[in-house]
VEXDREN-2710 file (C-alpha; in Angstrom, 1 decimal):
% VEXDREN-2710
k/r/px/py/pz
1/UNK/6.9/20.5/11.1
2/UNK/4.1/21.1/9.0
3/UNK/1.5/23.8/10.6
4/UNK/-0.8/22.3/12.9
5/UNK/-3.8/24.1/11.0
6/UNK/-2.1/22.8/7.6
7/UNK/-2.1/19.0/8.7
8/UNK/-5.2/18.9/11.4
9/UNK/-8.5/17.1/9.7
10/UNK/-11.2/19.7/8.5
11/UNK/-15.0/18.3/9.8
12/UNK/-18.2/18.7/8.1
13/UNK/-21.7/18.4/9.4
14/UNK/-23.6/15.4/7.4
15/UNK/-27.3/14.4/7.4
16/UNK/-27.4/10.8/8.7
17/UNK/-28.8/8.6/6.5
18/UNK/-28.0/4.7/6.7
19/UNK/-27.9/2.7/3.4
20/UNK/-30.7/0.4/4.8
21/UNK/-34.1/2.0/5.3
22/UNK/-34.8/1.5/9.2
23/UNK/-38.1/0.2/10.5
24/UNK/-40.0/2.7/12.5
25/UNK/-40.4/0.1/15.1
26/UNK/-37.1/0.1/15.3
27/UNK/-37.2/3.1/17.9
28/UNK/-32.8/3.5/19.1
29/UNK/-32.2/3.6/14.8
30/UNK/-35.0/5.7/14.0
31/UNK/-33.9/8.6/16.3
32/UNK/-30.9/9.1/14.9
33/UNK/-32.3/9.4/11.2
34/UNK/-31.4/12.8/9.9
35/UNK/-29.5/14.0/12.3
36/UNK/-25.8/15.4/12.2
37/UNK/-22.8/14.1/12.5
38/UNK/-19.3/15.1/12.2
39/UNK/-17.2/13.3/9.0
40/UNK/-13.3/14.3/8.6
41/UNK/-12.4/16.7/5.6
42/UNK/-8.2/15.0/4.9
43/UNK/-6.0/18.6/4.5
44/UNK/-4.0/18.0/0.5
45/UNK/-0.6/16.5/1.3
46/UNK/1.0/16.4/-2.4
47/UNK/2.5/19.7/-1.9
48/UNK/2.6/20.0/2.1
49/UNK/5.6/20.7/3.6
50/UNK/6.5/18.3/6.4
51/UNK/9.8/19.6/8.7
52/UNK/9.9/16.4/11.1
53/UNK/11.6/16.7/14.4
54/UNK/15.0/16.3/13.4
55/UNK/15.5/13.0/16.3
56/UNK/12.7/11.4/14.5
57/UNK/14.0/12.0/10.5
58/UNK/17.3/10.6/11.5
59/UNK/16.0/7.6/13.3
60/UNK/13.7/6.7/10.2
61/UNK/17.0/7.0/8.0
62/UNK/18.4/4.7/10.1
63/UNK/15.1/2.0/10.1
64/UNK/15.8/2.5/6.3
65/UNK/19.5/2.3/6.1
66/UNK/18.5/-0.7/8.2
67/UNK/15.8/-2.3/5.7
68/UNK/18.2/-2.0/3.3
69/UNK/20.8/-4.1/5.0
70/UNK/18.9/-6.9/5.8
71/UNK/17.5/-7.0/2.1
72/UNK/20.8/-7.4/1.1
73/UNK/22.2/-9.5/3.4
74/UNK/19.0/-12.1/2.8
75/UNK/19.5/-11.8/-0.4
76/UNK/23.2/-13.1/-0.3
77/UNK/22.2/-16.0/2.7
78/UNK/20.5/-18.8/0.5
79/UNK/22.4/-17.2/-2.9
80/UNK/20.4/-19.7/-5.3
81/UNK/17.9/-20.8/-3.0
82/UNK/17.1/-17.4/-1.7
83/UNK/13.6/-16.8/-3.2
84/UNK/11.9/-19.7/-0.4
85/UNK/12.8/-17.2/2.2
86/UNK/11.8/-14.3/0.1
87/UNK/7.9/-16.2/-0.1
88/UNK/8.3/-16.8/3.6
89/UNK/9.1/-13.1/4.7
90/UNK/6.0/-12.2/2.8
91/UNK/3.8/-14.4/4.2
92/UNK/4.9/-13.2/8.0
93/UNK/4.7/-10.0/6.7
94/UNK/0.6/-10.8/5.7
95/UNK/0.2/-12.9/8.4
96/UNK/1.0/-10.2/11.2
97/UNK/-0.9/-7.4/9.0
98/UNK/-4.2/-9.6/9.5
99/UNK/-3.0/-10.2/13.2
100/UNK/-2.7/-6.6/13.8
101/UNK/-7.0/-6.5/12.6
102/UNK/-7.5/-9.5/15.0
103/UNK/-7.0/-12.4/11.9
104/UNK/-5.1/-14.5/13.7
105/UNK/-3.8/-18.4/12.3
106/UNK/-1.0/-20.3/13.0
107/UNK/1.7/-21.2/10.9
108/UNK/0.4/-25.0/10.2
109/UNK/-3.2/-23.8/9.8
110/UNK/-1.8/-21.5/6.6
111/UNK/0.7/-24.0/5.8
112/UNK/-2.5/-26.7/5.4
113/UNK/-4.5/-24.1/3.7
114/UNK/-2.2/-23.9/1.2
115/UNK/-2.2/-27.6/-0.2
116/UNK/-6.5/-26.7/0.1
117/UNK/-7.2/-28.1/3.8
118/UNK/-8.8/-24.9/4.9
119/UNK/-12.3/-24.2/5.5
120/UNK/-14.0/-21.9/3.5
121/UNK/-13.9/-18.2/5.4
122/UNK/-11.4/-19.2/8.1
123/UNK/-8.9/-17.1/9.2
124/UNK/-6.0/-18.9/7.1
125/UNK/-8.3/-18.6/3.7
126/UNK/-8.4/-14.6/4.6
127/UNK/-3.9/-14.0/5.4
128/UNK/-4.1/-16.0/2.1
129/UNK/-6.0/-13.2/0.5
130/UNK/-3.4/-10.9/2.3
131/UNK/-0.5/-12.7/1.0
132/UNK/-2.4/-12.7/-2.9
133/UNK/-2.7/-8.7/-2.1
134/UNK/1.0/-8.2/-0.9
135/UNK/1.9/-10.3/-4.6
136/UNK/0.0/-8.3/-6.5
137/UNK/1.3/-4.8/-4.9
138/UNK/5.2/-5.9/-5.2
139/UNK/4.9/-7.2/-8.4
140/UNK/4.2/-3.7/-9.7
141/UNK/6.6/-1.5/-10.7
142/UNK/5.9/2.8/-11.2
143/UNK/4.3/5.3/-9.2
144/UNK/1.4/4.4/-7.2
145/UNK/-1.8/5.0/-8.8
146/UNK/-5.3/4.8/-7.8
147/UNK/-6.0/1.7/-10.0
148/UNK/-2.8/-0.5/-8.5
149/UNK/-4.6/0.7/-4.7
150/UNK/-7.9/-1.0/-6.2
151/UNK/-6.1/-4.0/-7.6
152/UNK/-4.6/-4.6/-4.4
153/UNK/-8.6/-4.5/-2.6
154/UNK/-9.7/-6.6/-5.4
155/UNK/-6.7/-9.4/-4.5
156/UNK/-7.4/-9.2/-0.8
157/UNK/-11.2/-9.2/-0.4
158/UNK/-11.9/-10.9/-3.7
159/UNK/-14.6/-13.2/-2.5
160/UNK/-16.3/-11.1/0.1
161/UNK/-19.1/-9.1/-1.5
162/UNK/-20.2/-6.7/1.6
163/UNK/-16.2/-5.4/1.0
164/UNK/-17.8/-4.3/-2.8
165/UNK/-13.5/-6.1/-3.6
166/UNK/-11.7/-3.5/-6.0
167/UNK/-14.3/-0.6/-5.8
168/UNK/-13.9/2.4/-3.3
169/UNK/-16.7/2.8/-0.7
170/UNK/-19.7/4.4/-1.5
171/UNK/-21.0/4.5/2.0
172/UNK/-20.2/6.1/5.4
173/UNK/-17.9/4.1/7.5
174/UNK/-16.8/4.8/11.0
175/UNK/-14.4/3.2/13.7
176/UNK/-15.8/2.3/17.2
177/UNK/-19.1/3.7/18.4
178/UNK/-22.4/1.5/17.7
179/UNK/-23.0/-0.2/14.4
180/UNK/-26.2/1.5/13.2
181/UNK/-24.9/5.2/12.8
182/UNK/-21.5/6.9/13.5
183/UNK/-22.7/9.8/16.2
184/UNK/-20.7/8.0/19.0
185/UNK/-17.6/6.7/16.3
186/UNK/-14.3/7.2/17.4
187/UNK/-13.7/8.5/13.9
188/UNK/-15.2/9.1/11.1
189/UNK/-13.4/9.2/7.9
190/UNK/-14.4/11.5/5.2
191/UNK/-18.1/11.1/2.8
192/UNK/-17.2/9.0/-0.4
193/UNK/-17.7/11.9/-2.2
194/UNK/-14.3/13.0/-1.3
195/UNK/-12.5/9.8/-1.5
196/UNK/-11.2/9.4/-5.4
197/UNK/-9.9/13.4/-4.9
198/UNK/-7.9/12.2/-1.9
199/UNK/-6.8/9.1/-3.1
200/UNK/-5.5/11.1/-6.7
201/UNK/-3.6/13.4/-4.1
202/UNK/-1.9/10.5/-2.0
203/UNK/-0.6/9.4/-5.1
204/UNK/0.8/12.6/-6.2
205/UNK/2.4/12.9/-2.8
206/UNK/3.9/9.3/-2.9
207/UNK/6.1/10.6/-6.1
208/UNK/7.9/13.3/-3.9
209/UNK/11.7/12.8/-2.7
210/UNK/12.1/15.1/-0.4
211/UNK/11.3/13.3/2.4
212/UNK/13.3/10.2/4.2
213/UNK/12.1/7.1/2.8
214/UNK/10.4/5.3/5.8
215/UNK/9.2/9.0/7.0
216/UNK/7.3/9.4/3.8
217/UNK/5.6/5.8/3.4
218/UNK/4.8/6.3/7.2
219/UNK/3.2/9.2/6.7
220/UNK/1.5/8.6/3.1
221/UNK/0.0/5.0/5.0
222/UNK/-1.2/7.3/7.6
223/UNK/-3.3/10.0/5.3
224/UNK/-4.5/6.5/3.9
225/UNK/-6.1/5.0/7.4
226/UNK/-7.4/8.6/7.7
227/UNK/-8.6/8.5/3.7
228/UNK/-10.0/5.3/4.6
229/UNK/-11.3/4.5/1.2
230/UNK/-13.1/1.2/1.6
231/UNK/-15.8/-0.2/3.1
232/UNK/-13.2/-3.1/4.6
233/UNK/-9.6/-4.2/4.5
234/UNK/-8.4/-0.9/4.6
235/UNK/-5.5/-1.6/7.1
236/UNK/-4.5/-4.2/5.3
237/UNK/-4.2/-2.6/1.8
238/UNK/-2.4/0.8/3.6
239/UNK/0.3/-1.7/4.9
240/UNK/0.4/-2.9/1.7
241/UNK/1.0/0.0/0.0
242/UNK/4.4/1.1/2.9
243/UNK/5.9/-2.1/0.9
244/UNK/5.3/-0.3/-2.4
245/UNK/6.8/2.5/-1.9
246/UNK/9.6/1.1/-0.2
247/UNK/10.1/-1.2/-3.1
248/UNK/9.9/1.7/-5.2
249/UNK/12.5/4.0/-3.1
250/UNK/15.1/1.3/-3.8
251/UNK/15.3/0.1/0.1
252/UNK/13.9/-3.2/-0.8
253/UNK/14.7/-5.5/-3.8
254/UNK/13.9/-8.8/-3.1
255/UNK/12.4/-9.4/-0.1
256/UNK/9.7/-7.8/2.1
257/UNK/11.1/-6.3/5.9
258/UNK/7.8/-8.1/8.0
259/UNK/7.1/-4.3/9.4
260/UNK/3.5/-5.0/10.0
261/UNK/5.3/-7.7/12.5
262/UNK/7.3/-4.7/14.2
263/UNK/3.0/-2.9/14.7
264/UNK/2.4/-6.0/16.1
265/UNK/3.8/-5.5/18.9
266/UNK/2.8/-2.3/20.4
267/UNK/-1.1/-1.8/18.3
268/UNK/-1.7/0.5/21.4
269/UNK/0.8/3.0/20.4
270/UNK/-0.1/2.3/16.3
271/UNK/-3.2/3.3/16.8
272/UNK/-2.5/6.2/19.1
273/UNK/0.3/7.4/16.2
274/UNK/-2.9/7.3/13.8
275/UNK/-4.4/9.7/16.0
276/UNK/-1.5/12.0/16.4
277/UNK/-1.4/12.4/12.8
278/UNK/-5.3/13.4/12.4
279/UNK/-5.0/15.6/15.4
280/UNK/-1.7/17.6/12.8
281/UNK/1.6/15.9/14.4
282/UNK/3.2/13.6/12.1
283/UNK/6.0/13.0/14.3
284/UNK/4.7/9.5/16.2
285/UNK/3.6/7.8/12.9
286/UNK/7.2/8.2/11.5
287/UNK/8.8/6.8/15.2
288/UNK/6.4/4.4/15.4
289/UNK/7.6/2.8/11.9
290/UNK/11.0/3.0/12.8
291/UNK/10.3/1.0/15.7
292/UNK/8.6/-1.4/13.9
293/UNK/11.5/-1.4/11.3
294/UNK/14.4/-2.2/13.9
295/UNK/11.6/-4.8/15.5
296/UNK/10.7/-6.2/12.3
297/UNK/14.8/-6.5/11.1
298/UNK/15.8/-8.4/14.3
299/UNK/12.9/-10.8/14.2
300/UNK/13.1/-11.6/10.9
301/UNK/17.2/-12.1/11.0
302/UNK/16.2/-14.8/13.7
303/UNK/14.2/-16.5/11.8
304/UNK/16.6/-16.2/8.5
305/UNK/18.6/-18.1/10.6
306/UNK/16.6/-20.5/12.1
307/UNK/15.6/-21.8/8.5
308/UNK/19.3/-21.3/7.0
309/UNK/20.3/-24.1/10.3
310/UNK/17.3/-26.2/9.6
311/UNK/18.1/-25.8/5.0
312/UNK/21.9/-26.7/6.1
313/UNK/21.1/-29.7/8.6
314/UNK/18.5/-30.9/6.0
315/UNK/21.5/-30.7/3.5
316/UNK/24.2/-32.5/5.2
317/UNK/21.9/-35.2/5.9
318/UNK/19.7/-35.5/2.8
319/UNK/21.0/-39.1/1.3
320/UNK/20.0/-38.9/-2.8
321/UNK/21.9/-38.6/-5.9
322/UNK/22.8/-34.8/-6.5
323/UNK/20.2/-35.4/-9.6
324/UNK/17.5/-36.8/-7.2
325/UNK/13.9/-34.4/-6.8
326/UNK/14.6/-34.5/-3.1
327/UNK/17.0/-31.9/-3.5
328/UNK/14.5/-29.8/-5.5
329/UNK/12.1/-30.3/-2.6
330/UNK/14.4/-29.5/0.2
331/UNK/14.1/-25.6/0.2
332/UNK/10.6/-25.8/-1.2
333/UNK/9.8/-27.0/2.1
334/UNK/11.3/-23.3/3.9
335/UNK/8.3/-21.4/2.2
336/UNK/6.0/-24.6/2.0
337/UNK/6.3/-26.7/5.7
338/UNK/3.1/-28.6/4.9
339/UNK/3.2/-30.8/1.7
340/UNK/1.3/-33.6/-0.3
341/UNK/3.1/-36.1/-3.1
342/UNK/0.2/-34.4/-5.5
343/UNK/1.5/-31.2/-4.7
344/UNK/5.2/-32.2/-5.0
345/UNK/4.0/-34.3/-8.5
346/UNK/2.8/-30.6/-9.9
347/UNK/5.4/-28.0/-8.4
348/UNK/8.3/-30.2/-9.7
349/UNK/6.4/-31.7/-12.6
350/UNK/7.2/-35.2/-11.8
351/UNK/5.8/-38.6/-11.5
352/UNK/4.2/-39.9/-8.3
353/UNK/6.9/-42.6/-8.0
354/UNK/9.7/-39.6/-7.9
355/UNK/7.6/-37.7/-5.5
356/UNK/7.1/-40.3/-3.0
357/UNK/10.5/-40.9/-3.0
358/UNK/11.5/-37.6/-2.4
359/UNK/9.6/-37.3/-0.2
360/UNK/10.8/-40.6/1.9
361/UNK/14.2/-39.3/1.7
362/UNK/13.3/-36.4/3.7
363/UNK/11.8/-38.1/5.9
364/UNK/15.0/-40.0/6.3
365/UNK/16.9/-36.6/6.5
366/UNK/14.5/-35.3/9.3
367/UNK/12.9/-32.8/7.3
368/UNK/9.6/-34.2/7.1
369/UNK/7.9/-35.9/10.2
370/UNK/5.6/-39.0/9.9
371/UNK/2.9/-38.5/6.8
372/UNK/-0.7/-37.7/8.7
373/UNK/-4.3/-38.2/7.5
374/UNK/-5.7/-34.9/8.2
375/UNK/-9.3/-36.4/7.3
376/UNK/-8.9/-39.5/9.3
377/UNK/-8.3/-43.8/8.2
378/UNK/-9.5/-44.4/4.6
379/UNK/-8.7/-40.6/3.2
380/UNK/-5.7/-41.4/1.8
381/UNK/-5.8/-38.5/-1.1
382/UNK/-5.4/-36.4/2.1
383/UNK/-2.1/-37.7/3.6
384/UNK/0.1/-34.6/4.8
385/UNK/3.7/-34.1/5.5
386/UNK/5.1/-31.6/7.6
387/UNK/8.3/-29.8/8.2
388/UNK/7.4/-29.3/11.7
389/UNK/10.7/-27.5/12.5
390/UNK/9.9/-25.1/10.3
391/UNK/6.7/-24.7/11.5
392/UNK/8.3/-24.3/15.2
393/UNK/10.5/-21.6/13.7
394/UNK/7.6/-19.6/12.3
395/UNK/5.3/-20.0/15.4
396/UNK/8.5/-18.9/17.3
397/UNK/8.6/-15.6/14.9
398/UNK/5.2/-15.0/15.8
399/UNK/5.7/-15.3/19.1
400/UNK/8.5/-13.0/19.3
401/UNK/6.1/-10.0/17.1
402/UNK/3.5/-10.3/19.6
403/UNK/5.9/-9.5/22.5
404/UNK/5.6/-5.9/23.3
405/UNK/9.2/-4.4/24.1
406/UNK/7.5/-1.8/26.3
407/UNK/6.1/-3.8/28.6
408/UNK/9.0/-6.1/28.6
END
């Protein structure tokens, strides 16, 4: 393993000095103006030498080999129709990396947001944000790069200002503690100052190949969380970024593994593997991902073929000429369970005539239930219908990350 000294945060001693001027009636904030406290110095990584517990480096090569397999084996399940399930694995994926920082919506709540019946700053408008971020981060292709790790910010937080979206921090942050200064923080990640050095030498380190593939993401997101470059969203982005490099070491293709799904379900022992690492032992941040890989495979084969039953069901039933937009629609409604005849007039650029009858056909089929006016009698521009069973199935998915297998 790497030296303990090597890996093990530096500290340094910083004046206090909040970014708002504090009131001198304001006594408990006043007293802590100017004094000290302790911000993490992140050791270089690009060239460190990490010798993992051999256990641990062969159980990640297996979570990979893993990964790797159920990429493929997804990718031969729908054969045409694949990409659906591709949009629905990286939605989970988002969905239970907001989860793990306490965003928490349900699969018909996203699925509404996404035909535009979500409040403005609800929890579904934010996992939108995360599944816009996790786009733009797999659509890239190359080494990671300080400019893709902004992109991805910009993309997740784009319209919340206090996050300052695409721009690293300029401001002392901290974790836990009170939230006028960071003397009682559980940790406190390094000045600004030191941020865009750090973040040039994660990228350098995310080029290496000597390290097993889910070994090296695992740690690179981990120097990340302890980099902590933004003023919010950072967990979100670091997940992000595992998906990147695992796109990029050739274990993933088409799809995204939900891993973030496989955190889910133990956060205690996430956050506790964060630690390890700061404290110099990489070891628990790399086992910890393998679990989550194996977690994240099995639940997300469940739910591969839960929507394969419902698609083939749907198929057999599904009365309409082979030339008919109902058959267009069909697997739409996999990554899309909440639907509107505008919204089937503009995906499959037809008339409103073609996509109401689609849309009855379904119905017929049992892939759509009853329409609903989500605005009440009278709205009619507002008149849903749902897949419910594939909501069911995604709830169910949900359901199953949350379950910790520890505790079990």
């Amino acid at each position: 393993m790497a030296p303990l000294d090597a890996l093990t945060l530096g500290w340094e001693q910083l004046a206090w000095q909040p970014s708002v001027p504090v009131e001198p009636t304001d006594r408990r904030r006043a007293a802590v103006v100017g004094r000290p406290y302790r911000a993490a110095v992140p050791p270089p990584i690009a060239d460190l030498e990490f010798d993992l517990d051999a256990g641990v480096a062969a159980r990640s090569e297996d979570a990979r080999a893993a990964i790797t397999r159920f990429d493929a084996d997804l990718s031969a399940l729908f054969d045409g129709e694949f990409a659906p399930l591709s949009a629905v694995l990286l939605r989970t994926e988002s969905a239970s990396s907001s989860q793990i920082e306490n965003i928490t919506v349900g699969a018909k709540a996203l699925s509404l947001a996404d035909v535009g019946l979500a409040k403005f700053g609800s929890n579904a408008k934010l996992v939108q944000a995360n599944v816009e971020a996790m786009n733009r981060a797999l659509e890239f292709t190359g080494a990671l790069t300080p400019e893709l790790v902004l992109s991805i910010h910009e993309a997740l937080m784009h319209d919340q200002d206090q996050a300052d979206p695409g721009r690293f921090r300029e401001q002392q942050v901290w974790i836990g503690g009170t939230d006028y200064s960071p003397h009682e923080a559980e940790f406190v990640p390094p000045r600004h100052s030191r941020i865009q050095d750090s973040i040039q030498d994660l990228c350098a380190f995310s080029e290496r190949t000597t390290l097993p593939l889910l070994a090296h993401a695992a740690i690179a997101h981990a120097q990340f969380e302890t980099i902590h470059p933004f003023n919010d969203g950072n967990g979100r982005v670091g997940r992000a970024l595992v998906h990147v490099m695992l796109r990029n070491g050739g274990a993933t293709t088409r799809t995204t593994v939900p891993v973030s799904a496989g955190l889910l379900a133990d956060t205690d022992a996430y956050y506790a593997a964060l630690t390890a690492y700061r404290n110099g032992d990489p070891n628990p941040i790399v086992a910890e991902f393998s679990r989550a890989a194996f977690a994240a495979v099995s639940n997300g084969q469940e739910l591969a073929a839960d929507l394969k039953a419902l698609h083939d069901r749907w198929r057999d039933n599904l009365q309409a000429r082979k030339d008919a937009v109902a058959w267009r629609v069909l697997p739409y409604l996999l990554r899309q369970p909440s639907v509107t005849s505008k919204l089937i007039q503009t995906t499959m650029q037809v008339t409103q005539p073609a996509a109401d009858n689609a849309l009855r056909q379904l119905q017929e089929a049992g892939a759509l239930s009853k329409p609903k006016n989500v605005h009440g009698e009278g709205a009619t521009r507002n008149v849903v219908w749902q897949a419910t069973e594939v909501l069911a199935a995604l709830d169910r998915f949900g359901d199953r990350a949350r379950r910790n297998p520890r505790s079990a």
